[in-house]
MARSE-140964 format. One record per residue (C-alpha): residue number from 1; chain; y, z, x. Coordinates in steps of 0.02 Angstrom, whole numbers. Layout:
residues N
   num   chaine        y        z        x
   NUM        A        Y        Z        X
...
END
This chain:
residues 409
   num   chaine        y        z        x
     1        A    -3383    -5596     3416
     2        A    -3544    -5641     3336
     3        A    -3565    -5507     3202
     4        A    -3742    -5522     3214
     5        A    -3751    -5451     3403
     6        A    -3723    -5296     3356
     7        A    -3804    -5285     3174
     8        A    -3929    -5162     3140
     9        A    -4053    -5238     3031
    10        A    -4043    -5107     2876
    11        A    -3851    -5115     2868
    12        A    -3795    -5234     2740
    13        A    -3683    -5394     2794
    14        A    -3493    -5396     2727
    15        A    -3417    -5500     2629
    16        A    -3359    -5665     2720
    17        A    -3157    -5611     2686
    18        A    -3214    -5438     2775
    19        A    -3296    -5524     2900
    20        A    -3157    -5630     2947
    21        A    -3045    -5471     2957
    22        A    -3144    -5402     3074
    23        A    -3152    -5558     3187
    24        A    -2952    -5561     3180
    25        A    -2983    -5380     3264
    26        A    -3132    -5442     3385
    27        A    -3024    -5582     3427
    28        A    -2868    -5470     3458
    29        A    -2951    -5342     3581
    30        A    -3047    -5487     3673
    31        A    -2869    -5538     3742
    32        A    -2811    -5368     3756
    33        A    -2976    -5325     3885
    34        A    -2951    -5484     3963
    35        A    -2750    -5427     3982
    36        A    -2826    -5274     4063
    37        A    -2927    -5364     4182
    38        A    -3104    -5355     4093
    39        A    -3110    -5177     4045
    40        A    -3020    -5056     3909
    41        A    -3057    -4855     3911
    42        A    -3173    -4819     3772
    43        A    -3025    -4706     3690
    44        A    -2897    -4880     3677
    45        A    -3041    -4986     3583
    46        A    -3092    -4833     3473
    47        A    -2887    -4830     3431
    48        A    -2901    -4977     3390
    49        A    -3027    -5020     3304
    50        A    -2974    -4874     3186
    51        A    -2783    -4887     3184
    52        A    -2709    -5072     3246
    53        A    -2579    -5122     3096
    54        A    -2674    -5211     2954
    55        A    -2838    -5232     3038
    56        A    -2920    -5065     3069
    57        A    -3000    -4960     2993
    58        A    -2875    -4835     2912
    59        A    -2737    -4974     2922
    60        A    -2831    -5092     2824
    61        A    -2875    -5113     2638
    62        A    -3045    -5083     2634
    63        A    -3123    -4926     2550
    64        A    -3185    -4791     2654
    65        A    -3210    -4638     2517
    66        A    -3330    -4599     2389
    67        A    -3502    -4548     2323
    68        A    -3623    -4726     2348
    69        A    -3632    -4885     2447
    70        A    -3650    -4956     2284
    71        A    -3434    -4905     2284
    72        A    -3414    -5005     2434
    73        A    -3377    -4831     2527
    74        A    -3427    -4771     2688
    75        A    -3442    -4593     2673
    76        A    -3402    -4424     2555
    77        A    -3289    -4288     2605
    78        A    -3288    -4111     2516
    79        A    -3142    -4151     2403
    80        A    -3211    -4292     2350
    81        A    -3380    -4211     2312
    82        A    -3303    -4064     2197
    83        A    -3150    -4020     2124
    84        A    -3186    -3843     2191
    85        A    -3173    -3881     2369
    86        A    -2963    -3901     2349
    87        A    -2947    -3764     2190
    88        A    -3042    -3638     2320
    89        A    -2923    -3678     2468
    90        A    -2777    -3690     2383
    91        A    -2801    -3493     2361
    92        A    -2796    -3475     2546
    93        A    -2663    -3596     2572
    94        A    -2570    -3498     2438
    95        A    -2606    -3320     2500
    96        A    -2536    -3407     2673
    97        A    -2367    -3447     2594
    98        A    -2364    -3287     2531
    99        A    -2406    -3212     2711
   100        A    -2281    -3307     2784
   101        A    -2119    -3320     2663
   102        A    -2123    -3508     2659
   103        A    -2133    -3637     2512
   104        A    -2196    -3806     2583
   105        A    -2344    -3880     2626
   106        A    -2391    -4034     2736
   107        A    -2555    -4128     2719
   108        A    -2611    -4236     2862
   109        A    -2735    -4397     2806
   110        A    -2744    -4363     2635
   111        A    -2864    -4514     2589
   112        A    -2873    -4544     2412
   113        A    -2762    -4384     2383
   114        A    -2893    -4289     2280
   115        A    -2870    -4176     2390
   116        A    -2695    -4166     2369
   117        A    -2694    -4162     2200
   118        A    -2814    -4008     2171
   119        A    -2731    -3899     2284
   120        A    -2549    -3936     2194
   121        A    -2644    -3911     2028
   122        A    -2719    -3753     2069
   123        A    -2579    -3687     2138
   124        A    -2486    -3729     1970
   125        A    -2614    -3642     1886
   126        A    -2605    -3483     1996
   127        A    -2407    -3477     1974
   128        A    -2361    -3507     2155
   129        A    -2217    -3544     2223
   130        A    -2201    -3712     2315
   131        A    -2061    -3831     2338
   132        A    -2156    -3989     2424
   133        A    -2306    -4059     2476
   134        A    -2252    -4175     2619
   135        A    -2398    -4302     2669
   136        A    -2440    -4385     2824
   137        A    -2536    -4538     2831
   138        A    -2510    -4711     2912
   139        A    -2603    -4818     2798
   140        A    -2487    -4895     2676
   141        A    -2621    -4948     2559
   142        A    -2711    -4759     2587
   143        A    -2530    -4704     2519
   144        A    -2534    -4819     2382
   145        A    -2698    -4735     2328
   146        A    -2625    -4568     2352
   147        A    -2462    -4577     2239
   148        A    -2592    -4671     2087
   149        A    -2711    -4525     2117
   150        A    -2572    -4387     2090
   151        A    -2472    -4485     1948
   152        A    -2648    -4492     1847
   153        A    -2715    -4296     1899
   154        A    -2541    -4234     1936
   155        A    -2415    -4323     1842
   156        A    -2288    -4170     1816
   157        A    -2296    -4109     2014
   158        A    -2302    -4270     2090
   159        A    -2094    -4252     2120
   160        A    -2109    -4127     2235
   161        A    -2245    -4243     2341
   162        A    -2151    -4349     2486
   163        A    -2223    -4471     2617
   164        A    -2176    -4452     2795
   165        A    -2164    -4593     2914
   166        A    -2153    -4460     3064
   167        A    -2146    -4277     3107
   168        A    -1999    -4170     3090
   169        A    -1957    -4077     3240
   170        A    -1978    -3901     3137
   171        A    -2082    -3846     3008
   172        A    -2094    -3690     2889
   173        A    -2261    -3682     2762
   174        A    -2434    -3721     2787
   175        A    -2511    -3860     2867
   176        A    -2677    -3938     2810
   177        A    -2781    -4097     2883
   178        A    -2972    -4092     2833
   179        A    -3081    -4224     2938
   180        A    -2928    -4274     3029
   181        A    -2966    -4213     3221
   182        A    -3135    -4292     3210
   183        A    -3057    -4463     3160
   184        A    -2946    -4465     3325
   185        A    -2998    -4572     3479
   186        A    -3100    -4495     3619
   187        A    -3122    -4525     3795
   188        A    -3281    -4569     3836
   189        A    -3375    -4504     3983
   190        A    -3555    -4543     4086
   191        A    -3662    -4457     4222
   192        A    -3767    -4580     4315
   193        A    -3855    -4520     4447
   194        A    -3754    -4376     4462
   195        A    -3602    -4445     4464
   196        A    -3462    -4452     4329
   197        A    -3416    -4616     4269
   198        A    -3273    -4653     4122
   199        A    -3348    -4778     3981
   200        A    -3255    -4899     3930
   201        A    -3271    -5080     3839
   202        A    -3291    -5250     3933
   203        A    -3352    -5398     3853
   204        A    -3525    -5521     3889
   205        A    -3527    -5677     3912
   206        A    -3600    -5687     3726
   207        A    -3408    -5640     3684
   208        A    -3498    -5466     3651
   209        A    -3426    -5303     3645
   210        A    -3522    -5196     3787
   211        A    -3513    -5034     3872
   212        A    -3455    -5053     4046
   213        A    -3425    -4891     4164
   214        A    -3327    -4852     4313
   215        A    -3329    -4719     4424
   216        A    -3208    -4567     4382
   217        A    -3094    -4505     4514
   218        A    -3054    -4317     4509
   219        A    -2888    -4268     4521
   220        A    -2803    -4414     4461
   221        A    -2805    -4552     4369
   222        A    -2825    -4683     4520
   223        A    -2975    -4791     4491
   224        A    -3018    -4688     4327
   225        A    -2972    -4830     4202
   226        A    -2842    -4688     4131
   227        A    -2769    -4768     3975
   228        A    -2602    -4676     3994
   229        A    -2513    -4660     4166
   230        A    -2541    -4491     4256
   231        A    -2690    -4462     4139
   232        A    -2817    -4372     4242
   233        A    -3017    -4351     4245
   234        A    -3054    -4187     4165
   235        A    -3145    -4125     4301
   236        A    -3151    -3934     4227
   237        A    -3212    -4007     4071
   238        A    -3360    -4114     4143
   239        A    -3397    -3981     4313
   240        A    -3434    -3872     4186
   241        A    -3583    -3955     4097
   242        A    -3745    -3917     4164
   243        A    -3886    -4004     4289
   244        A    -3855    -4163     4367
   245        A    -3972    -4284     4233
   246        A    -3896    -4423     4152
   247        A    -3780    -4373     4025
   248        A    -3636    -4442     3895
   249        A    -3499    -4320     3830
   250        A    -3339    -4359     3742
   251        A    -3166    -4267     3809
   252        A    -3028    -4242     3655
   253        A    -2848    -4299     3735
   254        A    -2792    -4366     3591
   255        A    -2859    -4201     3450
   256        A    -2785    -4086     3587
   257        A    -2640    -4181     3592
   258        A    -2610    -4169     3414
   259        A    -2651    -3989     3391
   260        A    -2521    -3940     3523
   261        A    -2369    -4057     3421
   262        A    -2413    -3978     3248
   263        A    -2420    -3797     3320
   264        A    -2273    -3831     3407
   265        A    -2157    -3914     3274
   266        A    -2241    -3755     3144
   267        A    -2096    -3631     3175
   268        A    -2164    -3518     3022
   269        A    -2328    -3545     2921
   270        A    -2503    -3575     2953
   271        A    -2589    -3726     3011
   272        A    -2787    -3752     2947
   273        A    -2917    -3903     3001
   274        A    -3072    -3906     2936
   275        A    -3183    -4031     3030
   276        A    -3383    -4031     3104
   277        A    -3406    -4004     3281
   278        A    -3438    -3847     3370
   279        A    -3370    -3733     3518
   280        A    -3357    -3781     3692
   281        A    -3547    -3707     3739
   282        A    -3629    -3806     3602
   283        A    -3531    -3962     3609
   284        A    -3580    -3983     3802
   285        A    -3756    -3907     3786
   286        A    -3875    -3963     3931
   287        A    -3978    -4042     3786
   288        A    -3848    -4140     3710
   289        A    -3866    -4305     3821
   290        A    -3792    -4418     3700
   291        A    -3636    -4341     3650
   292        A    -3581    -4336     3458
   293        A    -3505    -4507     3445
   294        A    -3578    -4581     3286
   295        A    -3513    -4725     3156
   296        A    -3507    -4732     2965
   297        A    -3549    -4881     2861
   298        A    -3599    -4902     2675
   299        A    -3653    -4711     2694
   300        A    -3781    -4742     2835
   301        A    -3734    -4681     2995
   302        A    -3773    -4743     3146
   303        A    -3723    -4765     3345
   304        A    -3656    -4928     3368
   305        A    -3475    -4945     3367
   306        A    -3460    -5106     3406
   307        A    -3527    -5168     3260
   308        A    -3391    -5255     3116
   309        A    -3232    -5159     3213
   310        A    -3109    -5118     3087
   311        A    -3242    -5106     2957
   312        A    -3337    -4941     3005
   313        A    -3303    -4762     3035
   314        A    -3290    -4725     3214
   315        A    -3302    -4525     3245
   316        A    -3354    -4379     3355
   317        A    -3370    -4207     3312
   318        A    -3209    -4101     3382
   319        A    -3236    -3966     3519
   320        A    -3138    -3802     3455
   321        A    -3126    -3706     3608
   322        A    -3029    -3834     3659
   323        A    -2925    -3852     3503
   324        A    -2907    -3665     3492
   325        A    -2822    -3658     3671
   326        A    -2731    -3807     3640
   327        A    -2641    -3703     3467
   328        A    -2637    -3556     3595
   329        A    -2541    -3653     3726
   330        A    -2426    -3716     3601
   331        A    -2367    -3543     3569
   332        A    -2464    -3514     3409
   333        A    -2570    -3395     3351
   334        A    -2762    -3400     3304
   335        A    -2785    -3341     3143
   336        A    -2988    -3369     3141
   337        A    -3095    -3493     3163
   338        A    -3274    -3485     3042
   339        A    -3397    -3574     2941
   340        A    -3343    -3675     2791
   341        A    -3480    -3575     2704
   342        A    -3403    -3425     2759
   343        A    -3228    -3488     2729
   344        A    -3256    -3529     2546
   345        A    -3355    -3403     2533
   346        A    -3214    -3274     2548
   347        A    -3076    -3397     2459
   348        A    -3193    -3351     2320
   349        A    -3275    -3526     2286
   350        A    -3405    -3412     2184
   351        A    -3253    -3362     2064
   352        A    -3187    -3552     2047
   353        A    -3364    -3596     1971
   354        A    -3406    -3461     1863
   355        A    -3223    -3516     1766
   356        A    -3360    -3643     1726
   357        A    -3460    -3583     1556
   358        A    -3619    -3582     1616
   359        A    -3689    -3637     1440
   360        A    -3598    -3801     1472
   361        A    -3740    -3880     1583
   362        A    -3668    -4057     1586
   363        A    -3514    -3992     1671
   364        A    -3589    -3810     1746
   365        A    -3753    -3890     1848
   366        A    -3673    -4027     1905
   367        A    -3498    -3923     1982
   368        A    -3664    -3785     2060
   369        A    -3752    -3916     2135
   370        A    -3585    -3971     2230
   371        A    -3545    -3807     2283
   372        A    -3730    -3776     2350
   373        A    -3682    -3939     2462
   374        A    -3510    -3867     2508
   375        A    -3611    -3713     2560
   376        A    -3774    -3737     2611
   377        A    -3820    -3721     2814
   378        A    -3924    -3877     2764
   379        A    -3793    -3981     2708
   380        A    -3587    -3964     2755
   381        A    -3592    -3750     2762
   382        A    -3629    -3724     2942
   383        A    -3597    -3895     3028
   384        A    -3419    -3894     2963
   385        A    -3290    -3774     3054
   386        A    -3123    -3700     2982
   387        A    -2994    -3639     3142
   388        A    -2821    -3603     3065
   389        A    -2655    -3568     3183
   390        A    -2515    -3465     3146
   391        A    -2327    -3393     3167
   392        A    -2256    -3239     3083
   393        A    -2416    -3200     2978
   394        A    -2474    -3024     3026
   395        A    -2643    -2998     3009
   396        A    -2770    -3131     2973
   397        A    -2821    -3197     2762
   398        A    -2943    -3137     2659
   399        A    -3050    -3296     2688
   400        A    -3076    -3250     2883
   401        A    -3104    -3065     2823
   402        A    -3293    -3076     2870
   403        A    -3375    -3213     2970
   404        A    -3252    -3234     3087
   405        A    -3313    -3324     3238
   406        A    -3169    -3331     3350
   407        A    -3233    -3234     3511
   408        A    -3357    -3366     3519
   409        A    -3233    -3504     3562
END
């Protein structure tokens, strides 16, 4: 593919040994569409483009977390931006273990394992009792990162962390995965003059990666471009949005998919995702013509996902009414769904700073200014969502106490 086809002009260019990754991709899902007959389902190229072994994105070595471009980073996440993101959730995760009567935790996509290693820390420091920290992530050199991160911040707890290559069938403890729905592949959907077509990926005679749609069949997957047999057109999903205009939405097969195996498999515990998105009303809102698909490159974000595949972020936000019925289904419980404002708010983020001396400004103003971010309706407070799931917790915690939004899912 000719990487500048799809290159918006204030994006900077890769490195040539990048660039040539990404070709080795291109070049890989060129025969794979032309295997197909010409066309691939949005949702295969966006797994892809993210996952194949060794090329994309969270298979392959290139760095996706941190604070600047300058890093060679895509984008920041909340454990990344403060230490007090994981030391406040680790006292719901811990007051969860309590709840429960179980001793093990389970991370899902633990990036550089900051994350990982504040909540172990802080629950050292509160004098919990925990017996592992299982993580879940496919990237090899993501788990490299993980195990130098904890052996440097967590030296003394980092024998009770193991890797998992897959899912045990049963689980007892708590369950956390923060920006991991968002980062699964969506099906991706278009209303053209009325009628419903699925979106997938076909390719010019440039050798160009480009949209291509066919019309959706209800019922079944016949003539849908399904990418699994028996996968259907989600005709309740897409009836239900409004007027007949043109108008792109995302479905979440894969998310709902994933929510149902780790309710399923949590026989005791809790389960919490913290992602953005919104619930089913404001995801498909009349207004929202475009969808939420959006990419992430060199912290800029932007709408083209063809562009360097295997070197960008490719995300949309997560629908929780559908995630919430999909935990349901499963047999779980919902234990709330709020705000990360609100969330932190009643974990007592306010506490975790003022352990800070204020008098220490070097360390106090920059550790406020992070938790404003964390916080703020502006910034990740109100756009980011917390919906936890649970078995043999009575009750609901003390951080969905107030604020609790769950009747509007």
């Amino acid at each position: 593919m000719n990487p500048k086809a799809h290159e918006p002009d204030s994006l900077p260019v890769p490195e040539p040994a990048a660039l040539a990754q990404s070709e080795a991709l291109a070049a890989s899902l060129r025969a794979e569409i032309a295997a197909a007959g010409g066309w691939l389902p949005f949702e295969r190229y966006m797994e892809r483009a993210l996952y194949a072994p060794g090329l994309g994105y969270y298979s392959g070595g290139a760095r996706k977390f941190g604070l600047f471009a300058a890093d060679g980073s895509d984008f920041v996440t909340a454990p990344e931006l403060s230490p007090l993101f994981a030391s406040t959730l680790a006292r719901a995760l811990a007051e969860a273990l309590a709840a429960s009567g179980t001793r093990a935790l389970m991370e899902f996509g633990a990036g550089t394992g900051k994350l990982a290693a504040g909540i172990l820390l802080a629950l050292d420091a509160l004098g919990v009792a925990f017996d592992s920290y299982a993580i879940v992530d496919l990237s090899g050199e993501l788990r490299a990162r993980q195990r130098e991160t904890l052996e440097a911040s967590a030296p003394h707890l980092v024998a009770r962390v193991t890797w998992l290559d897959a899912l045990p069938a049963q689980f007892e403890g708590v369950v956390i995965g923060n920006e991991v729905l968002d980062a699964m592949p969506v099906r991706l959907f278009a209303r053209k003059d009325a009628v419903w077509h699925e979106r997938g990926v076909a390719v010019n005679a440039q050798g160009a990666f480009v949209f291509s749609d066919r019309p959706a069949v209800s019922g079944g997957s016949e003539g849908c471009g399904c990418s699994e047999p028996g996968a259907h057109w989600p005709e309740g999903v897409l009836a239900g949005i409004e007027g007949r205009d043109d108008y792109v939405a995302e479905t979440h097969d894969a998310a709902l998919a994933f929510t149902r195996t780790v309710c399923t498999m949590l026989v005791r515990g809790a389960a919490f995702f913290i992602d953005y998105g919104f619930p089913n009303r404001e995801f498909y809102h009349p207004q929202r013509v475009q969808g939420t698909l959006m990419c992430h490159y060199r912290h800029r974000a932007h709408d083209d996902p063809f562009l360097y595949p295997g070197l960008q972020d490719i995300t949309a936000h997560v629908e929780f009414t559908g995630i919430a019925q999909a935990g349901i289904d499963a047999g779980a419980d919902l234990l709330g769904y709020t705000s990360q404002a609100r969330f932190l708010m009643n974990a007592g983020i306010t506490d975790v700073l003022s352990e800070i001396d204020p008098g220490d400004v070097a360390r106090f103003l920059p550790a406020a200014n992070a938790v404003q971010k964390l916080v703020s309706e502006s910034e990740m407070g109100e756009l980011f969502k917390v919906i936890a799931f649970s078995r043999g917790i009575d009750g609901t915690l003390a951080a969905f106490a107030r604020g609790d939004r769950s009747h509007t899912l």
